[in-house]
C-alpha positions as CSV (number, residue, x, y, z in Angstrom):
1,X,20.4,132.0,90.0
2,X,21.0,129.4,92.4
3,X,18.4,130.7,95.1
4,X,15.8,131.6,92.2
5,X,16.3,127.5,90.8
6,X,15.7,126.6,94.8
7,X,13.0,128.4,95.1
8,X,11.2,127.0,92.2
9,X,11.6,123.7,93.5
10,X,10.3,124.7,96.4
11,X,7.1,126.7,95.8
12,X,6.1,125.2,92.6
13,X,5.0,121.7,93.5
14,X,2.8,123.6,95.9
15,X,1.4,125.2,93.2
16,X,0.9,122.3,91.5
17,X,-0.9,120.3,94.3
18,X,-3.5,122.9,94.7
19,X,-4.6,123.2,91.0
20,X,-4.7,119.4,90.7
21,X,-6.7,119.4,94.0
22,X,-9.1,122.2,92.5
23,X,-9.4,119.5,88.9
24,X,-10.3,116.8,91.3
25,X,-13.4,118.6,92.5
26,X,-14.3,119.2,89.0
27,X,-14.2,116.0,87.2
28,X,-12.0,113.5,89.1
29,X,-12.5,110.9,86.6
30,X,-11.0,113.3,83.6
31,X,-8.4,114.5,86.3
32,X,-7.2,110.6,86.5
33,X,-6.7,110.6,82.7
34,X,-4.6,113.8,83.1
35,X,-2.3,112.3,86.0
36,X,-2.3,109.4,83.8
37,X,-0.8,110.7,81.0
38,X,1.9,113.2,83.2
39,X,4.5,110.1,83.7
40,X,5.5,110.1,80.2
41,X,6.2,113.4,79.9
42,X,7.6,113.2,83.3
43,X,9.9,110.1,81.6
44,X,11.5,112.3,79.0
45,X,11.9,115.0,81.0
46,X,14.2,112.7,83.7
47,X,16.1,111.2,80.8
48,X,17.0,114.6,79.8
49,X,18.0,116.1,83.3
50,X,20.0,112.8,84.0
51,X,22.1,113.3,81.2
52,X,22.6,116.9,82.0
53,X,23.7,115.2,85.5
54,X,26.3,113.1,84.2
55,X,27.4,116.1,81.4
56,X,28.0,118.4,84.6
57,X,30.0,116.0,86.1
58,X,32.6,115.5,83.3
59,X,32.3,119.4,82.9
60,X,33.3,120.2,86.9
61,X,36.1,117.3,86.1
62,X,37.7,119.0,83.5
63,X,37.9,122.0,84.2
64,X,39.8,120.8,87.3
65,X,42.2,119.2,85.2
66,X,42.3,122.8,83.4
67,X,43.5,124.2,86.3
68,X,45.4,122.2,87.8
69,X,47.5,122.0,84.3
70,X,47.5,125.5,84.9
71,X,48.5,125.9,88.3
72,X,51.5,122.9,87.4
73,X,52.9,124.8,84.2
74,X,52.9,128.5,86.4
75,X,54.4,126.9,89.4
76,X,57.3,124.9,87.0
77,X,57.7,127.3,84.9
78,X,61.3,127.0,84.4
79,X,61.5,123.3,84.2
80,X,58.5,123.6,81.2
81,X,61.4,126.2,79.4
82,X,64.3,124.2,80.4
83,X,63.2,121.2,78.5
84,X,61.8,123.0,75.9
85,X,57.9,121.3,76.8
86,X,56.4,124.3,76.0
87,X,54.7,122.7,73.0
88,X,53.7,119.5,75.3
89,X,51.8,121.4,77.4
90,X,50.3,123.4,74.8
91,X,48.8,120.3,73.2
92,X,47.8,118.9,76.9
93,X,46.1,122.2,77.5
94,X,44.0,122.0,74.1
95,X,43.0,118.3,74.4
96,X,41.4,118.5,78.2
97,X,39.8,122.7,76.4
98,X,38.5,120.7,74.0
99,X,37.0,118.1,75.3
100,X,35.5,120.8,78.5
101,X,34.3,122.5,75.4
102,X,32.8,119.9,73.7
103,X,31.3,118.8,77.0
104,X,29.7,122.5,77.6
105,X,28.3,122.7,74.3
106,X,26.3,119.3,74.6
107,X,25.0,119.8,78.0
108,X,24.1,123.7,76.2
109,X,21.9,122.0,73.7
110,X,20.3,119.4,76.0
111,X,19.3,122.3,77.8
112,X,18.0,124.3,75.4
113,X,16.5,121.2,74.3
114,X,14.6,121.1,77.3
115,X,12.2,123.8,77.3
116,X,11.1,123.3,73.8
117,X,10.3,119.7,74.3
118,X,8.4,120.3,77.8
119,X,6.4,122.8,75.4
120,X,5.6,120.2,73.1
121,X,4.7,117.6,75.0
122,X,2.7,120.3,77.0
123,X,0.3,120.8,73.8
124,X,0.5,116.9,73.1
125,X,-1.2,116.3,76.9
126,X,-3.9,119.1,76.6
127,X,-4.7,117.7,73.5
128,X,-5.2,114.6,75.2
129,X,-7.4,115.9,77.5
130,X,-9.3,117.6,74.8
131,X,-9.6,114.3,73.2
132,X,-10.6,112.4,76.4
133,X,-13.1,115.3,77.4
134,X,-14.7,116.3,74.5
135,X,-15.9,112.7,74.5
136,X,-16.8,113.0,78.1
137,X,-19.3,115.8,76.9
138,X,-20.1,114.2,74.1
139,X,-21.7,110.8,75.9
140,X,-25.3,110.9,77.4
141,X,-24.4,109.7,80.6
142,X,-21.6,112.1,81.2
143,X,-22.0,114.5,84.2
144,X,-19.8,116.8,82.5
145,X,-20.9,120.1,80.9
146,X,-18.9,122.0,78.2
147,X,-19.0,124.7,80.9
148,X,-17.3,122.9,83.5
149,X,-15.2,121.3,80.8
150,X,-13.7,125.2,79.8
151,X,-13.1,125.5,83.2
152,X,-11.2,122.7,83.6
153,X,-9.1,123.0,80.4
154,X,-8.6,127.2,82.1
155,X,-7.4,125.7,85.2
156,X,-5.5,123.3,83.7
157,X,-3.2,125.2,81.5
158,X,-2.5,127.8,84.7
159,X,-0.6,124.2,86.0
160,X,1.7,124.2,82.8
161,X,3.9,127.3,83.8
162,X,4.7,126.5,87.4
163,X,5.4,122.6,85.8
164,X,8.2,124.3,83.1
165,X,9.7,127.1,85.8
166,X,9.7,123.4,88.1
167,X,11.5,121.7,85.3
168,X,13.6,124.6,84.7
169,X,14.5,125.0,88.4
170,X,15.8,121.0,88.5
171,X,17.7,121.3,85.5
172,X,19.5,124.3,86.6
173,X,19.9,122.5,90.5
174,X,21.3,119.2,88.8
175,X,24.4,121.3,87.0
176,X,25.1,123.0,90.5
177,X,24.5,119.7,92.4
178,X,28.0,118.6,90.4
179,X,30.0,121.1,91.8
180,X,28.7,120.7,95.2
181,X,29.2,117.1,94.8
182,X,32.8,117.1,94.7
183,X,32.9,120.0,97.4
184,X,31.1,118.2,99.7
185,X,33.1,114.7,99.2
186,X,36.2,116.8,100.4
187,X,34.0,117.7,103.1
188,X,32.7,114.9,104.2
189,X,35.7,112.9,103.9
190,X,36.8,111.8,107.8
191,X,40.3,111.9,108.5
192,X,41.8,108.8,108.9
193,X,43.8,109.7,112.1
194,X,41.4,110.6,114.8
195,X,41.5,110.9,118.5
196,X,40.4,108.1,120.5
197,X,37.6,108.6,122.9
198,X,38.5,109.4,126.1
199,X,42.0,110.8,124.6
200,X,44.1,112.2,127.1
201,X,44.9,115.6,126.4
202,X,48.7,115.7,126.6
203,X,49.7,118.7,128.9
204,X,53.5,118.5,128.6
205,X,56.0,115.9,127.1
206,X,58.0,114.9,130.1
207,X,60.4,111.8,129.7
208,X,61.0,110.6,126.3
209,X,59.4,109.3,122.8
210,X,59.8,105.4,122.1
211,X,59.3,103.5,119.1
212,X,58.8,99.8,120.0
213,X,58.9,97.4,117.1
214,X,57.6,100.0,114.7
215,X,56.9,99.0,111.1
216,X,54.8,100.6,108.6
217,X,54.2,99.8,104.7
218,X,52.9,102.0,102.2
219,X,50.0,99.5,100.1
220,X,51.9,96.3,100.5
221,X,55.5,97.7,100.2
222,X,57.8,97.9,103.3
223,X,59.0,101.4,104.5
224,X,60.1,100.7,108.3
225,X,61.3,97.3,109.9
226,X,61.1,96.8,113.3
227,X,62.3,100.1,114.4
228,X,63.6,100.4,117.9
229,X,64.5,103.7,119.3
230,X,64.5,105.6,122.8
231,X,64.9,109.6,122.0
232,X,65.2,110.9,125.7
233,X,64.1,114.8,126.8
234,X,66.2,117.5,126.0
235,X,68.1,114.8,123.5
236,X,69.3,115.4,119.6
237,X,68.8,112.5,117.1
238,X,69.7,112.9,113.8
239,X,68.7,110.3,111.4
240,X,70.8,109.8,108.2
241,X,71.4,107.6,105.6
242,X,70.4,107.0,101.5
243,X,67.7,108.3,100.2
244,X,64.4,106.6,100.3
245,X,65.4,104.4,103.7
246,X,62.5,105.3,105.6
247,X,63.9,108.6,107.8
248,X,61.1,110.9,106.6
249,X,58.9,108.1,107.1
250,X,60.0,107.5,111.0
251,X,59.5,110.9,111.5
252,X,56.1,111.3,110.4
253,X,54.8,109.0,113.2
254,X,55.8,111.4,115.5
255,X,53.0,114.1,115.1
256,X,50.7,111.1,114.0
257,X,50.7,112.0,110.1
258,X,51.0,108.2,110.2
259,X,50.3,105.2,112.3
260,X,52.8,102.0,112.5
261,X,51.5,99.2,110.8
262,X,53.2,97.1,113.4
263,X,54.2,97.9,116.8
264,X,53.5,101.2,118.7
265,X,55.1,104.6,119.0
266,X,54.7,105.8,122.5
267,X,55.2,109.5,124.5
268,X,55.9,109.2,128.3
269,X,54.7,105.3,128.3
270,X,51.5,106.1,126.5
271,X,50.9,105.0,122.6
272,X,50.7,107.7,120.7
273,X,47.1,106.7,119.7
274,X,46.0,107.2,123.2
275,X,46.5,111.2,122.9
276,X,44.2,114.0,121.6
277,X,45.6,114.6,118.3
278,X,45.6,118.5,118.5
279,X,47.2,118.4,122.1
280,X,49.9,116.0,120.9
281,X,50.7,118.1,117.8
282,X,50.4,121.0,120.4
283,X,53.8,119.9,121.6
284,X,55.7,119.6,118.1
285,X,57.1,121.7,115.5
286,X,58.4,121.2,112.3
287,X,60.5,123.0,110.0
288,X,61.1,120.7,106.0
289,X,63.2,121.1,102.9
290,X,60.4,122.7,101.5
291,X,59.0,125.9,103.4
292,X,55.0,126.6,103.2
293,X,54.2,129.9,103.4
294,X,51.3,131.8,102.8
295,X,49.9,134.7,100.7
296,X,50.2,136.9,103.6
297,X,52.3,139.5,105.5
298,X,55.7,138.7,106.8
299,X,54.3,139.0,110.4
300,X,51.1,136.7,109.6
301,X,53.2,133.9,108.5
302,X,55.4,133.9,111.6
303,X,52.1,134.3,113.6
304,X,50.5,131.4,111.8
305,X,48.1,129.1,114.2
306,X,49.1,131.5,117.0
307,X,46.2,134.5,116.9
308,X,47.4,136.3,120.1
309,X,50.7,136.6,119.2
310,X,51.6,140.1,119.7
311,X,54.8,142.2,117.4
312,X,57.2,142.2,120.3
313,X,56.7,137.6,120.4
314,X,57.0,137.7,116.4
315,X,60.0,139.9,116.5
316,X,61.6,138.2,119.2
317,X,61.2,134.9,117.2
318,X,62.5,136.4,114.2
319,X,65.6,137.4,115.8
320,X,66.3,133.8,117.4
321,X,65.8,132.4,113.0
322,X,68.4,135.5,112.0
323,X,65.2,137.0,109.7
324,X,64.6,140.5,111.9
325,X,67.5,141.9,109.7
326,X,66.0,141.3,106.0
327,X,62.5,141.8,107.8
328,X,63.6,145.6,108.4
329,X,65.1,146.1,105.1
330,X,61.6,145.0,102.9
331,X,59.6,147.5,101.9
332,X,57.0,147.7,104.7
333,X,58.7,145.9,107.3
334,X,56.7,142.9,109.2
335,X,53.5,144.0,106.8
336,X,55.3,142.9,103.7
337,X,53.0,141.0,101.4
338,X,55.3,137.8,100.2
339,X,53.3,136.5,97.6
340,X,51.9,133.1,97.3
341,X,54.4,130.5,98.6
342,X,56.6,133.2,99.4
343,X,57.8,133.8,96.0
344,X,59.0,137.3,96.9
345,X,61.6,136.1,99.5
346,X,64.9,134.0,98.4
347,X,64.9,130.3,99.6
348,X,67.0,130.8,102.4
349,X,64.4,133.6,104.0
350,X,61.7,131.7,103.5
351,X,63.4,128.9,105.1
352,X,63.9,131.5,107.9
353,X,60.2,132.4,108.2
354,X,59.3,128.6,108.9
355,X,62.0,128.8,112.0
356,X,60.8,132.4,113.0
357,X,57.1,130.4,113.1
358,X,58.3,127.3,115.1
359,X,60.2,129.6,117.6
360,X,56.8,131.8,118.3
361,X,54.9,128.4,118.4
362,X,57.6,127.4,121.5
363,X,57.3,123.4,121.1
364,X,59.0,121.3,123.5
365,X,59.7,118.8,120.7
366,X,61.4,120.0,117.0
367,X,61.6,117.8,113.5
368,X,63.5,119.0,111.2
369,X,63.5,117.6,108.6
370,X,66.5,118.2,105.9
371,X,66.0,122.0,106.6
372,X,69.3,122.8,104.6
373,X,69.8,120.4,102.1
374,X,67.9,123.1,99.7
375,X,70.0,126.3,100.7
376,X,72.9,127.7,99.3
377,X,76.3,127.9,101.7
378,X,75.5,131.4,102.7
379,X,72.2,131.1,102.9
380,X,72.9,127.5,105.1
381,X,75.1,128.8,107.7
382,X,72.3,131.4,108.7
383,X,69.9,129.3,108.7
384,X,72.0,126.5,110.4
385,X,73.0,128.9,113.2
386,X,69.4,129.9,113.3
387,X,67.9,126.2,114.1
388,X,70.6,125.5,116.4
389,X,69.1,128.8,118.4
390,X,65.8,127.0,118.2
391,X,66.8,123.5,119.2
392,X,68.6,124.8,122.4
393,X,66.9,122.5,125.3
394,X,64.6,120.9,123.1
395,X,64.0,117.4,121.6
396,X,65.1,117.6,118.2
397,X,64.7,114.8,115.7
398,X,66.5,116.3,112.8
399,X,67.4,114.7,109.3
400,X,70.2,115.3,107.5
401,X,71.5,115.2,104.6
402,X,75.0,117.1,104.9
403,X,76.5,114.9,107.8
404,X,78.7,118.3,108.8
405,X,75.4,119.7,110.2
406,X,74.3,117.3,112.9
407,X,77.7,116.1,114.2
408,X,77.5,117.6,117.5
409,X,74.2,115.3,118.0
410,X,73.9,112.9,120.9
411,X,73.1,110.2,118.6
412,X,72.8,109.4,115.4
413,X,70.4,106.8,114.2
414,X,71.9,105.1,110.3
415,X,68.6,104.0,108.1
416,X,69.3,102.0,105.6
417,X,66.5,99.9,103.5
418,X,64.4,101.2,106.4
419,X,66.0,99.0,109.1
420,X,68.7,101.2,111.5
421,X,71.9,99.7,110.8
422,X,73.9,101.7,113.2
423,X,73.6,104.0,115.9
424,X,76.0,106.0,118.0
425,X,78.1,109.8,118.2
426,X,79.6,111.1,115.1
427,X,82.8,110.1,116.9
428,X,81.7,106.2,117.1
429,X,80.7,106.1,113.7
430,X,83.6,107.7,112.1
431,X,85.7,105.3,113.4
432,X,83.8,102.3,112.0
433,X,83.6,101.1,108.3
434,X,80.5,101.2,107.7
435,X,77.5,102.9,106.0
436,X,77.9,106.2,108.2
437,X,81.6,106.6,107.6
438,X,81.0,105.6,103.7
439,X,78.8,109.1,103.6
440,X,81.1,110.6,105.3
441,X,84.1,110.3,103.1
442,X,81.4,111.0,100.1
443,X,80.7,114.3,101.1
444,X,83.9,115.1,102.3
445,X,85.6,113.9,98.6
446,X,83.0,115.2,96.6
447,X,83.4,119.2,98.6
């Protein structure tokens, strides 16, 4: 339908032109009058299709909003049952149907609308012209004959059906251009961290990652304050502290899904800015609370962003994340569909998967970031023996929010109100009273 509409538009005006340059040999003067009295049905016509315009806008909207009220209720099911919403989202569901509904049905009858009235106001200009030329043959002076006259009115009305499959073609374009519209904005839109030119492509992270006088707001509000912080090679930092003191935050400047608003992050004594952006990611991997997986096999998630991987690497990396053993055991092995976010798998084997994929991907630098917190105690000590397998002689930034898992680290970094408030081993900080050792005894009262 699309390509039809397109080429319409395309091969009609062509059409067009020629006829009208075939009336101007004929009478040029009557062909003047015709072009003449064309804008106004041209007008209506326009008013029409830009309403359509607008209508397929709000249409394309809301039926986003359809699904993504669908794609919210499916994916929190249980918390929609749990708090008995179930007649919330029902009446959130008919208000946006209704309204995508009411929407479609206007932008139906506009379009309907429009073939009828290009009809009319066809008949209403060759009326025109019978009215104009009939007086043209009519005066004494006229160099027009009823012959020619018949011939013009014949060649005339074989402009009228490229001019409604033209008008067709635009309508039809105008309710696709709203869809493309928002495609294209996505598109288009340029990521707001780029690589500078003449980035240097980071080969290997040598020495150590700083952050010099690092702060960084969200809008106007203050996340980080003046962060200072030396993580040498090979090193373990764990960053702790209350939720919402900036820790995910600070770690997010690492692979550059940020930039400080103040002060500079810097790899081997070059600002993080100064680096390719894929080459510099090149060198990290992350494993979060929340594992993304894939609609895919078992072996194409572990394999993820590394095509040559061959089953020997993935299998290898599944045994270093403790997954080879509950790989074997699903029904087809390492070609085992796992459904979209990996809702066949339990949360501890998807977390599993996500440190199967950042072993294959071999980084020299690791974030983990509360990796645990999510897991059940079974399901943690796997997966805790799993990412200490994976941080061996790497640079691990990990955050935590059981202190019992990142005690052996060589430092660990207190955030509080996004400023670091203490620093120092597990041993230092237990012997202190402050906000480390408050945590501590919290967790160790409350298990």
């Amino acid at each position: 339908a699309v390509m039809n509409s397109l080429k319409a538009v395309l091969k009609e005006p062509i059409t067009i032109i020629v006829y009208f340059a075939i009336l101007f040999t004929i009478s040029a003067k009557l062909t003047f009058f015709t072009l003449l009295v064309l804008p106004f049905t041209g007008g209506v016509l326009a008013e029409i299709i830009k309403r359509l315009k607008r209508q397929a806008k709000q249409s394309q909207e809301s039926l986003g909003r359809i699904v993504n009220i669908l794609d919210e209720t499916f994916g929190g099911m249980r918390v929609v049952k749990a708090f008995n919403a179930r007649g919330f989202i029902i009446r959130k569901m008919e208000e946006e149907s209704d309204y995508y509904r009411r929407v479609n049905k206007s932008m139906s009858y506009k379009n309907e609308l429009a073939s009828p009235v290009s009809e009319v106001l066809g008949v209403m200009i060759v009326a025109a012209i019978i009215f104009f030329g009939g007086n043209m043959v009519l005066s004494e002076d006229s160099s027009l004959s009823p012959e020619t006259f018949l011939g013009f009115l014949a060649i005339f009305s074989m402009i009228i059906q490229p001019a409604k499959a033209f008008s067709n073609g635009i309508t039809a374009l105008q309710k696709g251009t709203a869809s493309a519209n928002r495609i294209f904005a996505i598109i288009d839109t340029e990521p707001v961290i780029q690589s500078p030119p003449n980035a240097i492509k980071l080969e290997r992270f040598q020495e150590k990652i700083e952050f010099v006088n690092v702060s960084f707001a969200y809008n106007s509000d203050l996340v980080l304050k003046n962060i200072n912080l030396t993580i040498p090679k090979g090193k373990m930092i764990a960053l702790v502290g209350p939720s919402g003191g900036g820790k995910s935050t600070l770690a997010d400047l690492v692979p550059r899904f940020y930039d400080p608003t103040q002060g500079e992050v810097k790899l081997d004594d070059h600002a993080l800015t100064k680096y390719d952006v894929e080459s510099l990611r090149q060198q990290l991997g992350i494993v979060t609370q929340e594992s993304i997986l894939f609609n895919d096999t078992i072996f194409n998630n572990i394999a993820f962003g590394a095509p040559g991987a061959t089953i020997e690497d993935v299998v290898h990396a599944a045994k270093v994340a403790n997954a080879h053993e509950f790989i074997l055991q699903a029904e087809e092995g390492y070609e085992t569909s796992i459904g979209e976010r990996g809702s066949k798998l339990s949360g501890g084997q998807r977390q599993r998967l996500s440190i199967a994929r950042a072993v294959l991907k071999n980084p020299p630098i690791l974030i983990l970031d509360e990796a645990t917190s999510a897991l059940d105690t079974e399901s943690e000590k796997l997966v805790q023996e799993a990412l200490f397998n994976l941080m061996k002689n790497r640079t691990s930034i990990v955050i935590a929010h059981r202190l019992s898992t990142i005690q052996h680290a060589d430092e660990i970094i207190v955030i509080q109100g996004g400023e670091i408030v203490e620093r120092g081993t597990h041993d230092e900080l237990s012997k202190q009273n402050g906000v480390y050792r408050k945590l501590s005894d919290f967790q160790s009262n409350d298990n």
